[in-house]
C-alpha positions as semicolon CSV with decimal commas, in nm:
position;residue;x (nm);y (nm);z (nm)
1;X;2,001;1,691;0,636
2;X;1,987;1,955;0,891
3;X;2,130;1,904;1,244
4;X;1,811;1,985;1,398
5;X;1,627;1,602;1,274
6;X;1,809;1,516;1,608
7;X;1,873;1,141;1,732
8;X;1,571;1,010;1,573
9;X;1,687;1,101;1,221
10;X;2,023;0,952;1,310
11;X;1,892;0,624;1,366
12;X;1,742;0,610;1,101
13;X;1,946;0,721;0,866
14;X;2,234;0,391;0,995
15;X;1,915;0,141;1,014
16;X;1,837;0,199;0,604
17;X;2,242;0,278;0,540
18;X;2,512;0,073;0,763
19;X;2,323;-0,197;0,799
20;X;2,237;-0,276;0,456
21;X;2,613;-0,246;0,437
22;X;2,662;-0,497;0,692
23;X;2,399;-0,714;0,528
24;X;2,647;-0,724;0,199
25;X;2,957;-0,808;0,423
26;X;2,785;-1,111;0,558
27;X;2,681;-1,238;0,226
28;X;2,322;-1,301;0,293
29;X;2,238;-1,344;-0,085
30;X;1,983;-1,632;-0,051
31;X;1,763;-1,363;0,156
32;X;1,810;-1,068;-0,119
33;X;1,702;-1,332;-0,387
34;X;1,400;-1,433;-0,122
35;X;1,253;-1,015;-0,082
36;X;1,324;-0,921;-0,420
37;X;1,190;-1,236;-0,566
38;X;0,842;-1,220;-0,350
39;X;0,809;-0,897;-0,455
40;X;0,871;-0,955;-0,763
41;X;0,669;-1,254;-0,786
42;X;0,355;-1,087;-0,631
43;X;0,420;-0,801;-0,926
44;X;0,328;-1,078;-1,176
45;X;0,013;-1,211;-0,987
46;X;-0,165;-0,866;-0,890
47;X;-0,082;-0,788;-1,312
48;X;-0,248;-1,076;-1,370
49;X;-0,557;-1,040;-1,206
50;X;-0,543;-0,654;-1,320
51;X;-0,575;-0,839;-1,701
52;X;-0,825;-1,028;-1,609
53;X;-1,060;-0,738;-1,447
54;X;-0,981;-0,545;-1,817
55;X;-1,067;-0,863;-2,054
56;X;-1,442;-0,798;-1,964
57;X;-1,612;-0,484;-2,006
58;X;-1,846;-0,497;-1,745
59;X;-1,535;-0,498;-1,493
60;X;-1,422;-0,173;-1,617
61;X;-1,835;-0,068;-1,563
62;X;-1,852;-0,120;-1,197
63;X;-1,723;0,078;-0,930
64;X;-1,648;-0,219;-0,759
65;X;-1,380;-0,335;-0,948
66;X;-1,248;-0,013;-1,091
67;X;-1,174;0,023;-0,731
68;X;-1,007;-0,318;-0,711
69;X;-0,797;-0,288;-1,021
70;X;-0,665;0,050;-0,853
71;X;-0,606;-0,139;-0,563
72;X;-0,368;-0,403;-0,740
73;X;-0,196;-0,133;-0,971
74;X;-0,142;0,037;-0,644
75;X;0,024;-0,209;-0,462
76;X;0,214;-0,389;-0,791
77;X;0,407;-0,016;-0,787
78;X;0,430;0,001;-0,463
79;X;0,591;-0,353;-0,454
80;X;0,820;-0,239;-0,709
81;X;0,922;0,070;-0,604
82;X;1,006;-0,067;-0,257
83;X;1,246;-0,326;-0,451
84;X;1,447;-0,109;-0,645
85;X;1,491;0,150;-0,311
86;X;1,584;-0,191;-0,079
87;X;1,804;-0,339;-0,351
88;X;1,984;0,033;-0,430
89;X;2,022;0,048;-0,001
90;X;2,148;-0,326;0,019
91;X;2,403;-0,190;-0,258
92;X;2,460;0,112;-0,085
93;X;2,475;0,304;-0,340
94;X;2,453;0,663;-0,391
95;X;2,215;0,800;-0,621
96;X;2,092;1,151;-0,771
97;X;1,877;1,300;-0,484
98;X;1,620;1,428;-0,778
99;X;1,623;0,988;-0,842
100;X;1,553;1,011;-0,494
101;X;1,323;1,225;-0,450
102;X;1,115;1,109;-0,709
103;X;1,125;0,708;-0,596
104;X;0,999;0,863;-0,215
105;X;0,682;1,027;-0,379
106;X;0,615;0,750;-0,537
107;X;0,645;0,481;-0,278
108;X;0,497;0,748;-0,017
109;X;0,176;0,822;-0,226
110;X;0,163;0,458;-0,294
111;X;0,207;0,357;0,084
112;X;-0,094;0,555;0,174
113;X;-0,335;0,519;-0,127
114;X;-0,417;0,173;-0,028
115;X;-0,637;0,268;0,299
116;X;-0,802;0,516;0,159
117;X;-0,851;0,302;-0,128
118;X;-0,994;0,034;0,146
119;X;-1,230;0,342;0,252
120;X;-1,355;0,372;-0,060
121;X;-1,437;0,011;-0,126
122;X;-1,628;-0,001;0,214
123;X;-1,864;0,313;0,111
124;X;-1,913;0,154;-0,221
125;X;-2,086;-0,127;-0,034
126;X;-2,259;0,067;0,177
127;X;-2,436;0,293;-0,078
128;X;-2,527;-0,032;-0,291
129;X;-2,661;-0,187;0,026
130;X;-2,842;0,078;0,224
131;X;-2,921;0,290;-0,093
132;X;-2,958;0,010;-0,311
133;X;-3,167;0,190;-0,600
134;X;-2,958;0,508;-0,586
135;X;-2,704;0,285;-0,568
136;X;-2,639;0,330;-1,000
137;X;-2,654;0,745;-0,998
138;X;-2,446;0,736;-0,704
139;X;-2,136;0,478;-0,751
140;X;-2,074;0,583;-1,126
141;X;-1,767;0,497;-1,315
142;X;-1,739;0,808;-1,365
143;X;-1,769;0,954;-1,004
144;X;-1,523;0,681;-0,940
145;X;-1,245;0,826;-1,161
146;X;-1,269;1,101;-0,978
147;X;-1,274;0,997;-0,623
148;X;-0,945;0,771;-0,728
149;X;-0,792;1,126;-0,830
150;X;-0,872;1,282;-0,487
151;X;-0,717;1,013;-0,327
152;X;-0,399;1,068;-0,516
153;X;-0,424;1,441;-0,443
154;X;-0,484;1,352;-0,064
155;X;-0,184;1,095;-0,080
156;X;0,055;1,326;-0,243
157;X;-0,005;1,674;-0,058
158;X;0,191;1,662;0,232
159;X;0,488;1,490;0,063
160;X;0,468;1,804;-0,249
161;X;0,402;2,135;0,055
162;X;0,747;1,972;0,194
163;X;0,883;1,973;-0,150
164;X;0,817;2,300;-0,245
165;X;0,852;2,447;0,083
166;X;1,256;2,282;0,045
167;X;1,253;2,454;-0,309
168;X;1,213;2,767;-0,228
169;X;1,421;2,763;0,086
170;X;1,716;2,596;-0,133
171;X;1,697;2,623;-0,463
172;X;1,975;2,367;-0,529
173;X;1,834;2,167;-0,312
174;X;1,778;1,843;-0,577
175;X;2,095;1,861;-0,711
176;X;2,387;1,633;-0,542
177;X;2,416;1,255;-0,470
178;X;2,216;1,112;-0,147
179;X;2,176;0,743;-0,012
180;X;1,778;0,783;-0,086
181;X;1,569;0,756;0,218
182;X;1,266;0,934;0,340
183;X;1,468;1,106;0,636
184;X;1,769;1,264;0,386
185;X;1,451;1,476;0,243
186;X;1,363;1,678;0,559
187;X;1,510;1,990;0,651
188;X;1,330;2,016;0,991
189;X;1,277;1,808;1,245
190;X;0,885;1,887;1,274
191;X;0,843;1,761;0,917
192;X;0,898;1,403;1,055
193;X;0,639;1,469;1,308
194;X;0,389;1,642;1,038
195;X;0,429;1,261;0,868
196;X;0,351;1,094;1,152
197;X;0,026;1,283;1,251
198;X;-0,118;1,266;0,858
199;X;-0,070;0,870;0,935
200;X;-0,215;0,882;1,261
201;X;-0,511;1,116;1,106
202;X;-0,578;0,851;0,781
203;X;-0,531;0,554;0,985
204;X;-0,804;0,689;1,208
205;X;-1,040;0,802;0,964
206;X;-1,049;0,499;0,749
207;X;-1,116;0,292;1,037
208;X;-1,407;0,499;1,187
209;X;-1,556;0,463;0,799
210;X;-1,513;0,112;0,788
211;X;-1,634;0,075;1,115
212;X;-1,971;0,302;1,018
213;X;-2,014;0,124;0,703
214;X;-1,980;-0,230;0,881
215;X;-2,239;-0,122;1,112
216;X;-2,462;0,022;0,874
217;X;-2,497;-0,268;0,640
218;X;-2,521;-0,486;0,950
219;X;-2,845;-0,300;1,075
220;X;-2,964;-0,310;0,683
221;X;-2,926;-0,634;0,717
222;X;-3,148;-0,759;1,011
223;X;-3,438;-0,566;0,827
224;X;-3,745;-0,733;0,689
225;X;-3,743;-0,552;0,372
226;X;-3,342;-0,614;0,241
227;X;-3,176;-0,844;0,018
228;X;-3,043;-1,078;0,337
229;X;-2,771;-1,265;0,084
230;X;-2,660;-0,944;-0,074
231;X;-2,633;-0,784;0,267
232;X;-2,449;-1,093;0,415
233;X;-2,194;-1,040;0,131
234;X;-2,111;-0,732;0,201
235;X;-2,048;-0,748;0,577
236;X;-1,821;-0,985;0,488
237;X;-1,658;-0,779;0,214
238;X;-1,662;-0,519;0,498
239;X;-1,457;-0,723;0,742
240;X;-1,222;-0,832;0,500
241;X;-1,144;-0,470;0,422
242;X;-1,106;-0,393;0,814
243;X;-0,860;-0,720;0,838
244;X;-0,654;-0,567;0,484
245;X;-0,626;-0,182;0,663
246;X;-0,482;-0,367;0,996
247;X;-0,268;-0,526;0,738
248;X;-0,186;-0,160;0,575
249;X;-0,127;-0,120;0,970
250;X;0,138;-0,354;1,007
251;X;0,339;-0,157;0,726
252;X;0,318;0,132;0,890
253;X;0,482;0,019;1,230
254;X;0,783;-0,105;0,997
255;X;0,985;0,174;1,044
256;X;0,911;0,166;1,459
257;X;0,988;-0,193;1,483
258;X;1,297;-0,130;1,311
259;X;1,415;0,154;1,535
260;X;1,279;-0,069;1,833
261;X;1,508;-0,349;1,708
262;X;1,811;-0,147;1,673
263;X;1,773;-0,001;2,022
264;X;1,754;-0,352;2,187
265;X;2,002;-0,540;2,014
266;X;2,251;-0,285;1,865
267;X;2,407;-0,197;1,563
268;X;2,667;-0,500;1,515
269;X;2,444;-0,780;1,616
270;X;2,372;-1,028;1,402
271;X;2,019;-1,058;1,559
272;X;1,982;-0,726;1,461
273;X;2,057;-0,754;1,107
274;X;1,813;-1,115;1,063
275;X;1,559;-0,945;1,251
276;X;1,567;-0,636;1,029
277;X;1,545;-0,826;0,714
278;X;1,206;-1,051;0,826
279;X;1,086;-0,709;0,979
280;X;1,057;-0,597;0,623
281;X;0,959;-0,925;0,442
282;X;0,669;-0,995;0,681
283;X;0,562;-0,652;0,807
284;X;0,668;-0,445;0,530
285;X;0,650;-0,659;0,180
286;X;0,359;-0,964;0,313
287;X;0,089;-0,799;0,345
288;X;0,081;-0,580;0,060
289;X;0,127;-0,904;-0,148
290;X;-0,156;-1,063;0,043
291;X;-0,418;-0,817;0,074
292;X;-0,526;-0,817;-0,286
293;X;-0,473;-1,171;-0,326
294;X;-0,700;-1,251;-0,084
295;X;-0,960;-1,009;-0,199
296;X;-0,943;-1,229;-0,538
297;X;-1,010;-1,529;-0,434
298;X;-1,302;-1,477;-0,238
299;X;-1,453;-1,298;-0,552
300;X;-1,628;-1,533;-0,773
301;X;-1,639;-1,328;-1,090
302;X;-1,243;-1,257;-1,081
303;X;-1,123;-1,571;-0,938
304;X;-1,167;-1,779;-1,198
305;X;-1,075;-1,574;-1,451
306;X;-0,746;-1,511;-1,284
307;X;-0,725;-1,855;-1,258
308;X;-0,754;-1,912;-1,642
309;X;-0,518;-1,628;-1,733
310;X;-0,257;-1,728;-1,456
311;X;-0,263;-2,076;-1,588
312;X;-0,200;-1,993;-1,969
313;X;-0,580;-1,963;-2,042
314;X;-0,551;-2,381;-1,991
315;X;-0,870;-2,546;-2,110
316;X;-0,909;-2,716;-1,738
317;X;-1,023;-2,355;-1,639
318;X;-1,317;-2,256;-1,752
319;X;-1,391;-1,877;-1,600
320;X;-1,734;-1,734;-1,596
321;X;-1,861;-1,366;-1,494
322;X;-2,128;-1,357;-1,233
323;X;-2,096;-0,969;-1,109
324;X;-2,350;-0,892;-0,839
């Protein structure tokens, strides 16, 4: 990394490093087996509930849940990919930085698919609700497909520019052994702050559509002519989506919290090192096992078919598909 990434970078770089280190030294394998198992664990349920959504047809039909079962294979790798790069940093181990590289676009595209994803939810309710009988040329499975593939493109620019832009400055620049994290990959400092304002700018712009679409459906809602229970349904499909982005929120401030931490209770306290590891279970790992979870169970078509899958299809379970 160049010496221009400054103090920042330097921080960093011990907070996902030394004190993973330090974690090994003091033997804290009951809370390895505790993140990597919820993760883990959460893996199994979202894959679950992404079986369920494809054992009916008229799941993989509707925007709806084409957008949900992108949500849950979104955050199932995410989960994943955040487990093997904690679990190679607990080892401290070096690894290939084209391993590296390729873990970071992953988890980075990943990390920032899920609001927009949450964006795209929110609109989908809004057209079926204020446009309700454009609603089918509109939302199309089709159309879907390919708003799922902008969001990629979206999710992946910034981290492929830097990539190529490192390329051509250093064309050996994938070859050697790194300890992988995000910081190792810059060459400039302003590259960490180019990060930090496409966060800023999604974070933002998801909100103000969530916000918009809440409202919208809201003032739908209070007229004489709409479908009041429909309507009612959605607002609250709305505000769950606002609750899951300030859940997407909480991930984001991981990496401050952690910095904040390390500041205030330095680098060989013992405080330090507990309140690093619940920083990432709760803020980090939590909600991105909750989030889709929770969008399950409120949904009567997929809830108890997830249910019935989850439980071995047992014969106490009886699911039924009421799609609305």
């Amino acid at each position: 990394m160049a010496g221009s990434n400054g103090t920042t970078e330097d921080v960093s770089s011990f907070t996902y490093q030394q004190i993973f280190k330090l974690d090994i030294d003091a033997g804290p394998s009951t809370k390895t087996a505790v993140a990597v198992l919820t993760s883990l664990f959460f893996c199994v349920v979202n894959c679950v509930m992404l079986f369920a959504l494809r054992s009916k047809r008229i799941f993989q039909e509707t925007p709806r849940y084409i957008l949900f079962g992108h949500m849950l294979m979104n955050d199932s790798v995410l989960l994943l990919v955040t487990t093997i790069m904690y679990t190679v940093a607990l080892c401290f181990l070096p690894i290939p930085k084209s391993i590296c590289t390729l873990l970071v676009f992953i988890s980075h595209c990943t990390f920032r698919n899920a609001p927009l994803t949450l964006a795209l939810m929110s609109l989908e309710r809004y057209v079926a609700i204020c446009f309700p009988l454009r609603h089918c040329n509109i939302a199309t499975p089709k159309r879907t497909g390919i708003a799922i593939g902008f969001i990629w493109i979206l999710s992946s620019i910034n981290f492929v520019t830097d990539i190529i832009l490192v390329l051509v400055l250093d064309p050996s620049y994938l070859t050697g052994i790194i300890f992988c994290t995000l910081e190792k990959l810059f060459l400039f400092r302003w590259q960490l702050d180019k990060y930090q304002a496409f966060d800023v700018l999604y974070f933002v712009s998801v909100a103000v559509i969530i916000i918009f679409t809440y409202i919208s459906i809201m003032i739908t809602a209070r007229s004489v002519s709409s479908d009041k229970d429909s309507a009612k349904k959605a607002l609250k499909t709305v505000l769950l989506h606002l609750i899951q982005l300030g859940l997407c929120l909480t991930s984001f401030l991981y990496t401050i919290i952690e910095r904040t931490l390390y500041l205030m209770t330095g680098s060989n306290s013992s405080l330090f090192i507990n309140l690093r590891y619940l920083n990432y279970l709760i803020v980090l790992i939590l909600p991105r096992c909750l989030s889709p979870l929770i969008y399950g169970m409120r949904d009567e078509a997929v809830w108890p078919l997830f249910k019935y899958f989850f439980c071995y299809r047992s014969g106490k379970v009886k699911p039924t598909v009421n799609v609305h």
